[in-house]
C-alpha positions in Angstrom: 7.6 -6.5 14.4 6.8 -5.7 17.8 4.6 -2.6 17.4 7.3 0.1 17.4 5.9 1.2 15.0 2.2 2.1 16.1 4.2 3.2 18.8 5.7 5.9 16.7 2.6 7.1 15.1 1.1 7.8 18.9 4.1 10.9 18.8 3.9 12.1 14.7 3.1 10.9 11.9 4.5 8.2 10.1 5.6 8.6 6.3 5.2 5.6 4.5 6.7 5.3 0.9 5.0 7.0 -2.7 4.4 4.5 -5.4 6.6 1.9 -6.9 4.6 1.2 -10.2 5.5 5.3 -11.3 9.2 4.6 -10.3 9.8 1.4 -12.0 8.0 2.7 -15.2 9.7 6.2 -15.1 13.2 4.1 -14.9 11.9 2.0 -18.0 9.3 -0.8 -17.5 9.7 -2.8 -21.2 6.3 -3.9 -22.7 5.3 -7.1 -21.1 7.8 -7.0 -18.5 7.1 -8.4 -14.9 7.6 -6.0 -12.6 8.1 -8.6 -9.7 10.6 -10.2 -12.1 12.5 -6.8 -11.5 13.9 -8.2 -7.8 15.4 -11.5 -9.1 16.9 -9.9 -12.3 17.2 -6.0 -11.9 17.8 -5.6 -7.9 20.0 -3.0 -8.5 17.0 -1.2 -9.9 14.9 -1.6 -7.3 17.3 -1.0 -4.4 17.9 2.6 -5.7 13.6 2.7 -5.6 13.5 2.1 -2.3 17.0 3.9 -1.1 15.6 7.3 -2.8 12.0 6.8 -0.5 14.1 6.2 2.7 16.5 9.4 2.1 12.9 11.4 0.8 11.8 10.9 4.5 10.1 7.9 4.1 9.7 5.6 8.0 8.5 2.6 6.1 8.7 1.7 2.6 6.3 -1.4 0.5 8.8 -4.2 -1.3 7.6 -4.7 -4.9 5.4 -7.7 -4.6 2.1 -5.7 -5.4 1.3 -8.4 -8.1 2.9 -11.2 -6.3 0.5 -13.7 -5.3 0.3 -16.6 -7.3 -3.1 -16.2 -9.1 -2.3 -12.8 -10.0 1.6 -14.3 -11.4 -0.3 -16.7 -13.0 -1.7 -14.5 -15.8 2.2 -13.6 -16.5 3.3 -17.3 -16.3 5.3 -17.0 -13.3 3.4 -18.5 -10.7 6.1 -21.1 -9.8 8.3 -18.2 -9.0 6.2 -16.7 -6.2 7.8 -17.4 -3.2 11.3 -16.7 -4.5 10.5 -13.2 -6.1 8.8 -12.5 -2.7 12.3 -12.9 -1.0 14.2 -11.5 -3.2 11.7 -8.1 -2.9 12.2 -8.7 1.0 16.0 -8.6 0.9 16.3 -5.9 -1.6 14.6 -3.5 0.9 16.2 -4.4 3.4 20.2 -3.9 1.9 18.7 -0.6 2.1 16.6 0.3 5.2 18.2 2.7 7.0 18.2 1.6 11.0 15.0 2.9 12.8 13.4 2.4 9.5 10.6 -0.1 8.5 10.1 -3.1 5.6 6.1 -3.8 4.9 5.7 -6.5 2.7 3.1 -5.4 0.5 -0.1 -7.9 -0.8 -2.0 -6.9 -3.9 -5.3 -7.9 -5.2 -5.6 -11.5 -7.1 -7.5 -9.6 -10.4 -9.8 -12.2 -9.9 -13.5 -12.6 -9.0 -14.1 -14.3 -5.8 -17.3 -17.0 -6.1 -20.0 -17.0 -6.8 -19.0 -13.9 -8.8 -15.9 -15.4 -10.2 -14.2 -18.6 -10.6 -11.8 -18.5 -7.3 -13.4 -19.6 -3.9 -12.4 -17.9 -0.7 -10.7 -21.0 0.5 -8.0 -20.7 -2.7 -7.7 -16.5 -1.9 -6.8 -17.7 1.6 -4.0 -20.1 0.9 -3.2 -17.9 -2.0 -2.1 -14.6 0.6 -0.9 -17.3 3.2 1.9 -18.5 0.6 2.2 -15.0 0.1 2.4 -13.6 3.5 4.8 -16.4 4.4 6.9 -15.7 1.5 7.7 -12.3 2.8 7.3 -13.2 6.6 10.3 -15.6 6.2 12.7 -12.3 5.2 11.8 -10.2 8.3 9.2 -8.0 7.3 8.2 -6.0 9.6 4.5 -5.5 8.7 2.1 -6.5 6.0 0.3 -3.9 4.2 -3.0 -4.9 2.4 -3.6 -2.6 -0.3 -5.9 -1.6 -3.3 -8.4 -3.8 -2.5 -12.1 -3.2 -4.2 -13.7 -5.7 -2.6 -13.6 -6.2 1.3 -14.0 -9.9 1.2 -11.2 -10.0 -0.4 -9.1 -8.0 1.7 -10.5 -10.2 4.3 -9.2 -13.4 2.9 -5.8 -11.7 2.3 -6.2 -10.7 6.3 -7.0 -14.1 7.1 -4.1 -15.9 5.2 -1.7 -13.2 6.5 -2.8 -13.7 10.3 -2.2 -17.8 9.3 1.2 -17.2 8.1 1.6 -15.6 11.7 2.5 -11.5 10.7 2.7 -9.9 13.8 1.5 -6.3 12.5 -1.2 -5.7 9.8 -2.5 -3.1 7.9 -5.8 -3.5 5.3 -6.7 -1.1 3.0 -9.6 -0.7 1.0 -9.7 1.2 -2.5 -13.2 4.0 -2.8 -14.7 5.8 -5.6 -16.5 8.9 -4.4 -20.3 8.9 -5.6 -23.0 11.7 -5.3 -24.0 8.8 -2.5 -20.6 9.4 -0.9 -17.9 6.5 -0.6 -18.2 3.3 -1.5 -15.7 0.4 -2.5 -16.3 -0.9 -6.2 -18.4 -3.9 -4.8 -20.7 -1.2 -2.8 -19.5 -1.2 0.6 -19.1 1.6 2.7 -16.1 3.1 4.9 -18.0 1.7 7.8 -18.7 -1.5 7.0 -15.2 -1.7 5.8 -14.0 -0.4 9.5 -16.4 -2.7 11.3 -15.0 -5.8 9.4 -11.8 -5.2 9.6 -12.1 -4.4 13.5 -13.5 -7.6 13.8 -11.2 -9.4 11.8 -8.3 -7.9 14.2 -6.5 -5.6 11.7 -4.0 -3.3 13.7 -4.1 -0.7 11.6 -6.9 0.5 8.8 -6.1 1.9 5.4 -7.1 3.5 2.1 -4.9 4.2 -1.1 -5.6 4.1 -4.6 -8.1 5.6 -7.1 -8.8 8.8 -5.4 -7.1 12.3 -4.9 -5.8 13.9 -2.4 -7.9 15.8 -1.9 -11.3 13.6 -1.6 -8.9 11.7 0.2 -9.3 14.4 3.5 -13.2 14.0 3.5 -12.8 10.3 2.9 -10.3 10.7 6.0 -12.9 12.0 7.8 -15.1 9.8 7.3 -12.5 7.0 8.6 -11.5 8.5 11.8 -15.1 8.9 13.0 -15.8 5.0 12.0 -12.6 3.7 14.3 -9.7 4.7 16.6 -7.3 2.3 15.2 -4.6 3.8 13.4 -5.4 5.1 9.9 -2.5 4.9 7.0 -3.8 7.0 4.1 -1.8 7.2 0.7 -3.8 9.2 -2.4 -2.9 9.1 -6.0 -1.5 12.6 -7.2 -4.2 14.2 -8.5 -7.3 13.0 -11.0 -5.9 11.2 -14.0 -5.6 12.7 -17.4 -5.2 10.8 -20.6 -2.8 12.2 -23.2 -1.9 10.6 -26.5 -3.2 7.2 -24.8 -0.5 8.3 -22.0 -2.4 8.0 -18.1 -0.3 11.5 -16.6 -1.0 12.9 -13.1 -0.2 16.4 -13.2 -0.9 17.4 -9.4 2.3 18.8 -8.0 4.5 17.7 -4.9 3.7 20.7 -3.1 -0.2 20.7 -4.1 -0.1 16.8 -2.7 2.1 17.8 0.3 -1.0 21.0 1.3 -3.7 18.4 0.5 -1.5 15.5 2.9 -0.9 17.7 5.7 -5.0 18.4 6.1 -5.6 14.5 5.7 -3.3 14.4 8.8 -5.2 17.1 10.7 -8.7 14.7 9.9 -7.2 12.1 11.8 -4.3 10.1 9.7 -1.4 8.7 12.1 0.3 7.3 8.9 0.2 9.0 5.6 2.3 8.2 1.8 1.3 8.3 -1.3 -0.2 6.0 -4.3 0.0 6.4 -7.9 1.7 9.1 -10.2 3.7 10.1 -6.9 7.5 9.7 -6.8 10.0 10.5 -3.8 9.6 14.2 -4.7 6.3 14.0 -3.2 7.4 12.2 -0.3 10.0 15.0 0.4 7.4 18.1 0.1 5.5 15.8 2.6 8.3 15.7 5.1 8.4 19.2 4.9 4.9 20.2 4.9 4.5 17.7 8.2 8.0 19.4 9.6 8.9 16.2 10.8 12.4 17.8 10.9 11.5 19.9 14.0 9.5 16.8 15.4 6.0 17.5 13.6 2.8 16.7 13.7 
């Protein structure tokens, strides 16, 4: 993409999508089913996912390739489908995107250990997001978004095998617990030396989503925007978990997560969506808290 839209976020702020996991499961997600599988076989499906995001308010929505790389497909036995599931995740999103509106091609952890913690070396992570990355490069994406990353060296080797595939716009994001120590990424790092690595690695834009609330996300956003200047994209889960009957719920409301989203854009977000449990209902309280009708934040 030509940077339209960083552009964009320099004049409000820009909405990306909630989660695709919660949709797919609240439509019916079979035991054992592949959700990537879902683009090849069930586009329909995933069509009316990303159409109900766009009409929500959503500027830029995430194609369902989350688990898509081919370590990660692997584990499901469909790693010889990669780079054709990819596509077909690209195209789906696009039937759909409205014009003025935005495709990221979205890269999920491998699951795996990187060595000398695991068995996979940083050379196979690279070539594994550069398949990847090229997979949904060659549909037109306009962006790729790095996300839920607990390690940074990771993230890095997905930034590095994304900037080899040649993706003209990139944003990382790295996935924090909140400690009595403050924030730190499962493998110890901090928000800083996230920022600093991912400045130096040449990211355009710098994200978090995942495993926190809204509303640790705000002081984690805080945190962020005094690390960088580089565009932040910011996208909590809906609430703290709570386990019913062996049934993981999120019971935070669209308008609680819309109050909570609208002070994690006063900390310093430009972009701001949401992760898991949230739905386009959220997405639409967002819009509205934001008032992005009347031009907003």
């Amino acid at each position: 993409m030509e940077k339209g839209i960083l552009e964009l976020a320099k004049t409000r702020a820009v909405i990306f999508d909630g989660a695709m996991g919660t949709m797919i499961m609240a439509s019916g997600l079979a035991a054992g089913e592949v959700p990537e599988r879902l683009n090849r076989d069930q586009p329909e499906r995933i069509m009316e996912i990303h159409r109900r995001y766009y009409e929500a308010g959503s500027d830029v929505v995430h194609t369902n390739t989350f688990g898509g790389n081919s370590i990660k497909l692997a584990d499901r036995r469909a790693a010889e489908e990669m780079a054709l599931l990819n596509r077909d995740a690209v195209r789906n999103a696009r039937a759909v995107c409205p014009s003025g509106k935005y495709v990221a091609g979205d890269i999920g952890p491998t699951g795996k250990m990187m060595a000398p913690l695991g068995d996979v070396t940083r050379e196979q992570m690279v070539e594994t997001f550069f398949a990847q990355a090229e997979a949904l490069l060659h549909e037109g994406v306009d962006l790729i978004s790095i996300e839920t990353m607990f390690s940074l060296e990771e993230a890095l080797a997905a930034v590095e095998g994304a900037q080899k595939a040649g993706a003209p716009l990139i944003v990382a994001a790295t996935t924090y617990q909140r400690t009595k120590k403050g924030f730190f990424t499962v493998m110890g790092e901090t928000p800083k030396q996230c920022v600093s690595a991912f400045e130096q690695a040449g990211v355009d834009g710098i994200a978090t989503n995942c495993t926190l609330g809204s509303r640790d996300m705000i002081d984690l956003t805080k945190e962020l925007r005094e690390a960088t200047d580089r565009p932040l994209l910011v996208q909590p889960n809906a609430g703290k978990p709570v386990t019913r009957k062996g049934i993981t719920l999120y019971e935070q409301t669209p308008e609680e997560f819309a109050h909570d989203a609208l002070a994690i854009r006063q900390a310093g977000a430009h972009m701001v969506g949401g992760c898991c449990g949230t739905d386009d209902r959220f997405i639409r309280e967002l819009v509205k808290a934001l008032d992005l009708s009347c031009g907003g934040m």
